[in-house]
RORONU-792645 format. One record per residue (C-alpha): residue number from 1; x, y, z. Coordinates in nm, 3 decimals. Example, Ala and Ser with C-alpha at 12.3 -4.5 7.8 and 13.67 -1.06 7.14 Angstrom:
// residues 2
REC resi      xx      yy      zz
REC    1   1.230  -0.450   0.780
REC    2   1.367  -0.106   0.714
//
This chain:
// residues 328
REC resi      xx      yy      zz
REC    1   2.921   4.566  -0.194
REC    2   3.089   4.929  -0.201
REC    3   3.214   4.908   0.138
REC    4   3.442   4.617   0.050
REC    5   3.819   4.706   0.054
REC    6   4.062   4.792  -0.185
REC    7   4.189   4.500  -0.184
REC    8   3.915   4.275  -0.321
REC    9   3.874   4.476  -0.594
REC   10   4.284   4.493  -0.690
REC   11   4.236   4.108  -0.638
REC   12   3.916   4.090  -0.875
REC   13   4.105   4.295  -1.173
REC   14   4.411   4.075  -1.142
REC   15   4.222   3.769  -1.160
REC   16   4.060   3.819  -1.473
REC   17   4.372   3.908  -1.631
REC   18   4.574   3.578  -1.451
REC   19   4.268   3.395  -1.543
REC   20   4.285   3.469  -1.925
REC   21   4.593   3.243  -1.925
REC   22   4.411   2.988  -1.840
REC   23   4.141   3.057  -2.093
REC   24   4.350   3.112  -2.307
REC   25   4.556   2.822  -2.329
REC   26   4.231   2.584  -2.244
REC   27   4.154   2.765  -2.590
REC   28   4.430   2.752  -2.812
REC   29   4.673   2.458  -2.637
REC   30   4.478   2.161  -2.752
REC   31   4.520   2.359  -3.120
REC   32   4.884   2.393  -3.106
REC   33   4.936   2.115  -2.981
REC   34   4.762   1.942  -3.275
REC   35   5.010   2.084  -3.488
REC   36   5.320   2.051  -3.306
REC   37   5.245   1.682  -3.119
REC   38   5.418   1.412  -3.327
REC   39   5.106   1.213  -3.284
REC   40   4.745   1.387  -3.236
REC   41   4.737   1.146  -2.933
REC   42   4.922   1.372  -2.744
REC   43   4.718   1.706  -2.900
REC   44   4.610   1.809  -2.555
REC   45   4.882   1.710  -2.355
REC   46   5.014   2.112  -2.306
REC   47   4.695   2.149  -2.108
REC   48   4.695   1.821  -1.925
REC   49   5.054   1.960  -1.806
REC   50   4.916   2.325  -1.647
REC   51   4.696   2.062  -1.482
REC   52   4.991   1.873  -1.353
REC   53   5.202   2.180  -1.286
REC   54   4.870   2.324  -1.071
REC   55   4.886   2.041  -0.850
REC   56   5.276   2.051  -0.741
REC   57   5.290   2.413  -0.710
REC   58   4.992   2.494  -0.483
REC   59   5.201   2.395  -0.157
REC   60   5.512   2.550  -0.258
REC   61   5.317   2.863  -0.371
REC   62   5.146   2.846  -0.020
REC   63   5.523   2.775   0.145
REC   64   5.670   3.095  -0.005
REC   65   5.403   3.271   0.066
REC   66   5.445   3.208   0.442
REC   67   5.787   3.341   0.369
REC   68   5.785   3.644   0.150
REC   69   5.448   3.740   0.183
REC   70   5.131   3.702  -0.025
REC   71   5.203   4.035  -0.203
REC   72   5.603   3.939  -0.327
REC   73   5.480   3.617  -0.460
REC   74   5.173   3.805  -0.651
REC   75   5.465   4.046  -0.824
REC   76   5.717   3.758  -0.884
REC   77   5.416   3.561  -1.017
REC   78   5.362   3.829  -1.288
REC   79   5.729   3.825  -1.385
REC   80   5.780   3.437  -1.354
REC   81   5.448   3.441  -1.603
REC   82   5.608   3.679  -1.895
REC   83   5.938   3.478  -1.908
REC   84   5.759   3.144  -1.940
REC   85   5.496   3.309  -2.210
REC   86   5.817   3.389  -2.428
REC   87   5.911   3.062  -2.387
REC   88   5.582   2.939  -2.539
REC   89   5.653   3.193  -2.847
REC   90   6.035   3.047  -2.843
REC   91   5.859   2.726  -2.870
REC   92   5.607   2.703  -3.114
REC   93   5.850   2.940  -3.337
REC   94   6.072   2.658  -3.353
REC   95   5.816   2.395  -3.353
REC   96   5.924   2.192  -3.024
REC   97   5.658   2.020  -2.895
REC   98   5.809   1.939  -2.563
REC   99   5.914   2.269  -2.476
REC  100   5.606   2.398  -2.540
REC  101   5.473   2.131  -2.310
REC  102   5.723   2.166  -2.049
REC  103   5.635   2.594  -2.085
REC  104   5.256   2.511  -2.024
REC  105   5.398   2.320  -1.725
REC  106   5.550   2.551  -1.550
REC  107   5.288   2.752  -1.621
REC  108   5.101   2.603  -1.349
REC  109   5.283   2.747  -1.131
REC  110   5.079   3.123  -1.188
REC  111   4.761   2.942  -1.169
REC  112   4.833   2.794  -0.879
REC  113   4.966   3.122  -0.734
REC  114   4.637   3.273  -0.890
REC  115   4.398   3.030  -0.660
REC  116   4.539   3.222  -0.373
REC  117   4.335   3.531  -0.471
REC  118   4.036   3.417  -0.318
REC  119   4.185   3.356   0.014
REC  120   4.372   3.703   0.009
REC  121   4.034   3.858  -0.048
REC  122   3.914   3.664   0.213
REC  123   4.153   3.756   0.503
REC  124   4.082   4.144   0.351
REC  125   3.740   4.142   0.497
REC  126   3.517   4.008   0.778
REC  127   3.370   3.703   0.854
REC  128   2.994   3.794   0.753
REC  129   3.181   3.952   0.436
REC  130   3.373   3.639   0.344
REC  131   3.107   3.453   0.054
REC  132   3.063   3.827  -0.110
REC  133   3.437   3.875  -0.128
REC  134   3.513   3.524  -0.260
REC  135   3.232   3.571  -0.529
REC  136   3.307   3.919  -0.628
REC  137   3.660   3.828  -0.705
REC  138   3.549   3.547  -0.838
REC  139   3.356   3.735  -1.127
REC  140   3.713   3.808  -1.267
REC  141   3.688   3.550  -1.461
REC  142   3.371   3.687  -1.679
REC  143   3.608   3.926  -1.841
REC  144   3.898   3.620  -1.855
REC  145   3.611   3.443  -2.097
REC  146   3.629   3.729  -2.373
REC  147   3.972   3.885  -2.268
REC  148   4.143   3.506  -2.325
REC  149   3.964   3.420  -2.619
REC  150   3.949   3.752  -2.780
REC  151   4.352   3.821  -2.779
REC  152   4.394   3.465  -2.904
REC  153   4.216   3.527  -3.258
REC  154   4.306   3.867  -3.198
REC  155   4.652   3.823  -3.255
REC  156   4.657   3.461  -3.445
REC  157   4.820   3.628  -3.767
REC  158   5.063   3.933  -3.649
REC  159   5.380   3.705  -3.710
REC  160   5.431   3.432  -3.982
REC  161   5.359   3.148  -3.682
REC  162   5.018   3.141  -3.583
REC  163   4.955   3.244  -3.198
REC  164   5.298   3.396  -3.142
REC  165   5.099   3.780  -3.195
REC  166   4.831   3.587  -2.959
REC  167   5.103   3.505  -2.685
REC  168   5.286   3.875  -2.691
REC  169   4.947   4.068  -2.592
REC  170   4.899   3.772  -2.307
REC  171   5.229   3.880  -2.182
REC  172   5.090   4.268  -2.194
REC  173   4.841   4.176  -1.972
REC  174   5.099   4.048  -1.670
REC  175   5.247   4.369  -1.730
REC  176   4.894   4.531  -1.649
REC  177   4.865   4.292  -1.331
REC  178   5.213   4.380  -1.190
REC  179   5.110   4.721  -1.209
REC  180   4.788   4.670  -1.023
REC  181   4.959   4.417  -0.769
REC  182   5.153   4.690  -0.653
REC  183   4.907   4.894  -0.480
REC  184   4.783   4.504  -0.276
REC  185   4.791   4.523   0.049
REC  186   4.846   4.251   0.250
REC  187   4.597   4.210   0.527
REC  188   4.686   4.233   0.908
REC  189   4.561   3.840   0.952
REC  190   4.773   3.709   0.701
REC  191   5.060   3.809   0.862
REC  192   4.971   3.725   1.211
REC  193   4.942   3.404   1.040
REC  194   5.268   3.359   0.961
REC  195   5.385   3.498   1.301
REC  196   5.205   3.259   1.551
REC  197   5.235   2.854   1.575
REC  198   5.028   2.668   1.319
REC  199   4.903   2.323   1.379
REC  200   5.056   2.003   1.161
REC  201   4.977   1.940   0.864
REC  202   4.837   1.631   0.970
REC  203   4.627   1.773   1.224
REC  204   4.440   1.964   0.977
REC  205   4.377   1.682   0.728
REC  206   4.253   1.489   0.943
REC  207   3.913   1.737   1.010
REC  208   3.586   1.639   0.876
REC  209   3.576   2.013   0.725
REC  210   3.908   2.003   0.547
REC  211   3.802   1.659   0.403
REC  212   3.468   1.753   0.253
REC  213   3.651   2.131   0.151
REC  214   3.923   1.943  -0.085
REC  215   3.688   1.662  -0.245
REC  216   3.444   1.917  -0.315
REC  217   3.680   2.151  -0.487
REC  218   3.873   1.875  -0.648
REC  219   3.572   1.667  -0.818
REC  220   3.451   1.997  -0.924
REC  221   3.804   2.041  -1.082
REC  222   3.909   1.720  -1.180
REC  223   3.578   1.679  -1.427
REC  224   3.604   2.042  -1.507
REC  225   3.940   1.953  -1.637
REC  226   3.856   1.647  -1.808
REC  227   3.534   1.784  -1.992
REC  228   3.662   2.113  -2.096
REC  229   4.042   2.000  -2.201
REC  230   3.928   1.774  -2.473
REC  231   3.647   2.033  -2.634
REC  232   3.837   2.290  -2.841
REC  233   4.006   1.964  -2.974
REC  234   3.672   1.774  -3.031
REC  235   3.520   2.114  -3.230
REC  236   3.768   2.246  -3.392
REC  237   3.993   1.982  -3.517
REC  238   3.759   1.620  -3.494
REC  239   3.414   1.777  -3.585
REC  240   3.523   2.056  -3.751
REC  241   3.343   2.381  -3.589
REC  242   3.516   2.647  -3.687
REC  243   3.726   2.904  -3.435
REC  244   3.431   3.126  -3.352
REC  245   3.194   2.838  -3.292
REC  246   3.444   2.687  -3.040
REC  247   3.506   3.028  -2.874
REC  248   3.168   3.116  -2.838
REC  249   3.109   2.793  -2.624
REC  250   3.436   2.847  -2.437
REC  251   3.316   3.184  -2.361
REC  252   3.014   3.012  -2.253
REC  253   3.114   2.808  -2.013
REC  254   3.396   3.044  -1.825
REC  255   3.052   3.260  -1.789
REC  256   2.922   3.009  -1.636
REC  257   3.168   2.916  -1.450
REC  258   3.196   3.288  -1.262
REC  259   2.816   3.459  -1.297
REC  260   2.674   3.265  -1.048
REC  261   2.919   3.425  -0.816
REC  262   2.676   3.727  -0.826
REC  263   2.435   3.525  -0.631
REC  264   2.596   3.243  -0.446
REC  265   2.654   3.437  -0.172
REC  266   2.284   3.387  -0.105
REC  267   2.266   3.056  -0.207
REC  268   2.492   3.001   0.073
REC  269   2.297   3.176   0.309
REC  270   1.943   2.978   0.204
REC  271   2.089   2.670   0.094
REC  272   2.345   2.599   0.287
REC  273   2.698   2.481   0.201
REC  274   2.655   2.119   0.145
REC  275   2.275   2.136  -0.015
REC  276   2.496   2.386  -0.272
REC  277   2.765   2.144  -0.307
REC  278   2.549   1.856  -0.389
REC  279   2.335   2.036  -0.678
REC  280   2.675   2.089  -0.799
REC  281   2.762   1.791  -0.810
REC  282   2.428   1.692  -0.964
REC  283   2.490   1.955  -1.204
REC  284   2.833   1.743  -1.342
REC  285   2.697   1.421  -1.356
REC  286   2.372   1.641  -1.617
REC  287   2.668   1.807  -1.775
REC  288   2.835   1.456  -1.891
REC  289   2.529   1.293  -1.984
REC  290   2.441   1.551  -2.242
REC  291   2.798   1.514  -2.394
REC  292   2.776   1.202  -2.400
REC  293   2.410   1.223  -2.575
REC  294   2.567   1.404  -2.925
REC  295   2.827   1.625  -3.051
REC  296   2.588   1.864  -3.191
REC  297   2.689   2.260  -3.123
REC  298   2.403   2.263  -2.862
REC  299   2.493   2.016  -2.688
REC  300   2.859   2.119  -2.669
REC  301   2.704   2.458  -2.543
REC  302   2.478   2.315  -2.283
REC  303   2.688   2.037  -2.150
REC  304   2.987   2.366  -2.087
REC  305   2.738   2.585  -1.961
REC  306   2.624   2.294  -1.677
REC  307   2.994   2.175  -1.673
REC  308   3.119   2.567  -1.543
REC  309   2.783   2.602  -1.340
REC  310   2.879   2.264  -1.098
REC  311   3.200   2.405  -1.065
REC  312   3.137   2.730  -0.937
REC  313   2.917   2.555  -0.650
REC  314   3.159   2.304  -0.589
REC  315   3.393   2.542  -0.574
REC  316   3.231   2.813  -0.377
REC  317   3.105   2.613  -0.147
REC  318   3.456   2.441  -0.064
REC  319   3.647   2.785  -0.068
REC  320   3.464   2.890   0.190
REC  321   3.455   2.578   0.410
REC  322   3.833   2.540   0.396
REC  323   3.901   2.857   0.627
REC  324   3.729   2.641   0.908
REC  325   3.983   2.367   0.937
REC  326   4.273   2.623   1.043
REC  327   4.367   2.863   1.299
REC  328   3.982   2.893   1.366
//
């Protein structure tokens, strides 16, 4: 695990601090948006947006990458992040709903910049090496589950408008990860990439391993989405938990969604890729059920824990099968 390069573990750090965006607004978005939305219909529509913006920004964060470089889009990602987070303070100073909708957004934009860690880390390493690095960077996101939720209460009342303290130390953060990003090096196969003739799009697509890859990741992330959007809403504001109660099973669940990554790479390697897919998929439809069952605290806790476990093997497991449907 030692021998792993510099890179992966540049790539790790910066993930759990461009992951506590997303923790952080899964946490507190649905909240401010309760206040701000002129009907509580629309409460968790800010997140439903970073969804939105994910999706339309993955190819044209993949397009400039094959352009500038993974490393210039990393730094511009950092910068592109602080101006939109003061336009979330802008916005919920003045109480503009759609702004601070059309902020989260654009916001998508870093985390779909952010989803190209894993693949950095993996062109940084060897083939035997690729389901370590992918899971080690991966476990960025145990310190997103305390460092998003903790600067959120943490800074809740520095300024007369709740979350504007929150959404200044956020921006501190992509300070920290610019600072880090500089010292990324781009590997060698990333640019030879670039360099050479790829295949069509369509082409690719049209591969058994690209197909199974993309559902795989996207049911994992589509239900992921769905579940976890609507729970700081449900507790806090519907059922009434208070703020601790919902962050301790937020925290939950983005454990949950990143330990395992300390042992899937031999999951992998016993299971198998698709046997670890489908027990995360089995995992889900568990995870929905006991929601379903009650809105007691447990089973909030227990449906989130299952919820972020599926995920991780849905999402491990097509991470690294994506890789084989290109330049292989």
């Amino acid at each position: 695990m030692l021998n792993l390069p510099k890179n992966v573990w540049i790539l790790t750090a910066c993930l759990a601090l461009f992951m506590s965006l997303s923790v952080f607004m899964l946490f507190v978005g649905g909240i401010i948006g309760s206040v701000l939305a002129p009907s509580t219909s629309l409460s968790t529509l800010p997140i439903a947006t970073i969804v939105v913006g994910t999706a339309v920004s993955i190819i044209p964060a993949i397009r400039l990458m094959s352009i500038f470089g993974r490393k210039k889009v990393f730094l511009g990602a950092c910068l592109y992040t602080i101006l939109l987070i003061g336009l979330c303070i802008f916005s919920i100073i003045n109480e503009s709903f759609f702004l601070f909708s059309f902020a989260s957004f654009c916001l998508g934009g870093t985390v779909a910049v952010m989803q190209q860690f894993r693949f950095a880390a993996i062109e940084s390493v060897e083939l035997e090496q690729r389901p370590l690095a992918t899971a080690i960077v991966l476990l960025g996101g145990l310190i997103s589950a305390y460092l998003g939720t903790e600067i959120a209460t943490l800074g809740i009342d520095y300024f007369e408008t709740d979350f504007a303290g929150s959404f200044l130390i956020l921006a501190l953060l992509f300070v920290i990860a610019f600072i880090l990003m500089c010292f990324f090096k781009p590997a060698e196969k990333f640019k030879e990439q670039i360099n050479k003739s790829t295949r069509p799009l369509r082409n690719i697509i049209k591969q058994g391993s690209f197909i199974v890859a993309v559902c795989a990741a996207t049911t994992g992330y589509v239900v992921m989405s769905f579940v976890m959007t609507a729970t700081p809403v449900s507790m806090h504001v519907m059922d009434g938990f208070s703020l601790d109660h919902t962050k301790f099973v937020l925290q939950s669940h983005v454990i949950a969604m990143f330990l395992p990554s300390l042992f899937t790479a031999y999951i992998v390697k016993y299971l198998g890729l698709t046997r670890m897919m489908i027990l995360g998929i089995l995992l889900l439809f568990v995870s929905i059920f006991t929601a379903y069952l009650s809105h007691a605290l447990s089973n909030y806790w227990f449906s989130l824990v299952l919820l972020g476990l599926g995920w991780n093997f849905l999402f491990i497991g097509g991470t690294n099968l994506l890789p084989l449907s290109y330049n292989e």
